[in-house]
C-alpha atoms as one frame of an Amber mdcrd trajectory, in Angstrom:
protein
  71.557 107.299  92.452  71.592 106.612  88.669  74.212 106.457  86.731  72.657
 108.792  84.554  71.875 111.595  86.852  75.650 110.808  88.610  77.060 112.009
  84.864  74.553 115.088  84.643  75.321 116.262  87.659  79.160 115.517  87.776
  79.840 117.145  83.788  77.727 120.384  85.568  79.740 120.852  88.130  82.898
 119.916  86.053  81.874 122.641  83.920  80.853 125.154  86.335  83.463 124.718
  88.683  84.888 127.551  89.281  86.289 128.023  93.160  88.542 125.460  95.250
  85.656 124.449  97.176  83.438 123.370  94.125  79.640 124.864  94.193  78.013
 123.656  97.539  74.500 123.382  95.933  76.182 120.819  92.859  77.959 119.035
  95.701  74.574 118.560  98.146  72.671 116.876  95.038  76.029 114.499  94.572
  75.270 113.271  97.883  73.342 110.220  98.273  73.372 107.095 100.468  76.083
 107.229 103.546  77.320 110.507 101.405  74.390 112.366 103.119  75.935 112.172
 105.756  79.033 114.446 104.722  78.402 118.032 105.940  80.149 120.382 103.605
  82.106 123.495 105.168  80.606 126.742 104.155  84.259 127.811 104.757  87.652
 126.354 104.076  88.748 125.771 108.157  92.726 125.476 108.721  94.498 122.771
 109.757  97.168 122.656 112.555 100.049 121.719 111.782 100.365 118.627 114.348
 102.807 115.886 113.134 102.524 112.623 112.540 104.581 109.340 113.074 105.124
 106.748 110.004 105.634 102.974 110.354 109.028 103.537 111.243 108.963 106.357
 113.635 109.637 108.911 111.190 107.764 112.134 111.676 105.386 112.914 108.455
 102.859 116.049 108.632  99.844 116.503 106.391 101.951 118.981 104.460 103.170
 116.662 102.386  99.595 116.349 100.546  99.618 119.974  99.823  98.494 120.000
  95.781  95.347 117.575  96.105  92.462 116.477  97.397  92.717 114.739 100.323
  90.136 112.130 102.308  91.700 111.938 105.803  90.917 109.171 107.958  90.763
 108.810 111.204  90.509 104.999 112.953  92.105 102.580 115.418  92.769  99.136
 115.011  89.787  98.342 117.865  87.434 100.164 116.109  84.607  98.057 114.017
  83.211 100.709 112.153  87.009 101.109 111.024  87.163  97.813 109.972  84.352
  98.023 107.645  85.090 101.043 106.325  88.776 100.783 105.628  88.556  98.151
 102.372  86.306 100.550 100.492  89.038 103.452 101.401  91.535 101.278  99.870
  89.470 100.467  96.927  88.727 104.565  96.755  92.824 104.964  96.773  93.023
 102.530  93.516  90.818 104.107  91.636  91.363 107.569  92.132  94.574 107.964
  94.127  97.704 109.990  91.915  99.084 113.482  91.842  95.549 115.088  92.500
  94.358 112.782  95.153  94.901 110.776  98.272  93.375 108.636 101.245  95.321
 108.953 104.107  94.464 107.255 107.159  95.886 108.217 110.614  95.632 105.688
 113.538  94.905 107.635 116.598  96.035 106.897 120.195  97.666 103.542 121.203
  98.148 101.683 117.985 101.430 100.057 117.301 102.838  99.197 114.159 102.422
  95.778 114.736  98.668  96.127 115.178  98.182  98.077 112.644  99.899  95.823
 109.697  97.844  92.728 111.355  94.773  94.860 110.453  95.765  95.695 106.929
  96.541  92.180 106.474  93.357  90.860 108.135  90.984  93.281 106.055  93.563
  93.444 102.540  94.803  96.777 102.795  97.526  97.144 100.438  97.024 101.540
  99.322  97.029 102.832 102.724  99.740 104.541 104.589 100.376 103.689 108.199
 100.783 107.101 109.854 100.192 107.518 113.370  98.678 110.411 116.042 100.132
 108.224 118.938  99.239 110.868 121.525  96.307 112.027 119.895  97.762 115.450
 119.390  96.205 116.149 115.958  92.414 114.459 116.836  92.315 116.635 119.411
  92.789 119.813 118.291  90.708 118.957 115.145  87.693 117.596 117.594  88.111
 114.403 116.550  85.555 112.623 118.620  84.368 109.243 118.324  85.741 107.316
 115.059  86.087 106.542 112.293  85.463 110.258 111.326  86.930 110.915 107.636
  87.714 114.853 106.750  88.021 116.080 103.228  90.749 118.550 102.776  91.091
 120.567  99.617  94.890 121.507  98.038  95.590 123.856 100.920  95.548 121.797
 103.182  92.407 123.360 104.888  89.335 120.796 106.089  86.316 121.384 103.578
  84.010 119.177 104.394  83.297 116.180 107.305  81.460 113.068 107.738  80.828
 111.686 111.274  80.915 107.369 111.041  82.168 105.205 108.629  81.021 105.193
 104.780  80.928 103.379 101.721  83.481 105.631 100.194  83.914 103.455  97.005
  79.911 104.239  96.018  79.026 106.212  93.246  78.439 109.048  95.505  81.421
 109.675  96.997  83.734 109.148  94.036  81.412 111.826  92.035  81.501 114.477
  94.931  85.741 113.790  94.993  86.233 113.806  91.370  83.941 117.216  91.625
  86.374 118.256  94.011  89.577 117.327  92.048  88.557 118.747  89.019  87.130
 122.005  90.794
């Protein structure tokens, strides 16, 4: 996508921006490369309110991101798609992470601590938090099936839009179609 047509479409929809979930039809023509395949919600769909486990066996819950935009990640430590995708998910929290945005990755099933921190350390993670769905509690319930598979939630909490596989979520594309979101 040019960079030219990336700033069109992104002031646009900046501009005319006028709902939580920004204008489907602006988002759609944001979405190129693995973007196209993120399948935006026609509705706002409610989370459950599952908990979650931190490094050190705290319990966290997705209710702490209330207030921004949130890409949430699902992976394992086995996974390979996981492993590619998680750098650019890092890079994604850099650049855009603060008090209107997050990444937040959940490991799902049986992935200790340990494993996890050899992971980040293997592929230079340095953004991401380790949270953990140990039993697989919260996959479940959101038909979590297969991984990675990344959710974008909007400042309610509520799951807006989905893409299946991992993603280049660093590109052009996907930082346009967040920014849309944040600013939306």
């Amino acid at each position: 996508m040019s960079w030219f047509r990336s700033a069109v479409l992104y002031t646009a929809l900046a501009l005319g921006a006028n709902a939580a979930m920004a204008d489907t039809a602006a988002l759609e023509a944001l979405r190129d490369g693995d973007m196209k395949k993120l399948v935006l919600h026609e509705a706002a769909k409610p989370l459950p309110d599952i908990g979650l486990v931190d490094a050190e066996g705290g319990a966290r819950s997705l209710s702490e991101y209330r207030g921004k935009v949130v890409v949430l990640n699902f992976w394992a430590t086995w996974c390979a798609p996981c492993r590619q995708e998680m750098p650019s998910l890092d890079r994604l929290e850099a650049e855009l992470g603060g008090d209107d945005f997050a990444v937040v990755t959940v490991a799902t099933g049986r992935n200790s601590v340990t494993a996890i921190r050899k992971f980040f350390d293997e592929t230079g993670i340095t953004r991401l938090p380790v949270l953990r769905d140990p039993n697989q509690a919260l996959a479940r319930e959101m038909a979590i099936l297969g991984l990675p598979i990344t959710v974008i939630l909007d400042r309610e909490g509520n799951e807006i839009a989905r893409l299946r596989g991992d993603a280049q979520w660093d590109s052009d594309s996907a930082k346009a179609i967040l920014r849309a979101l944040v600013s939306g």
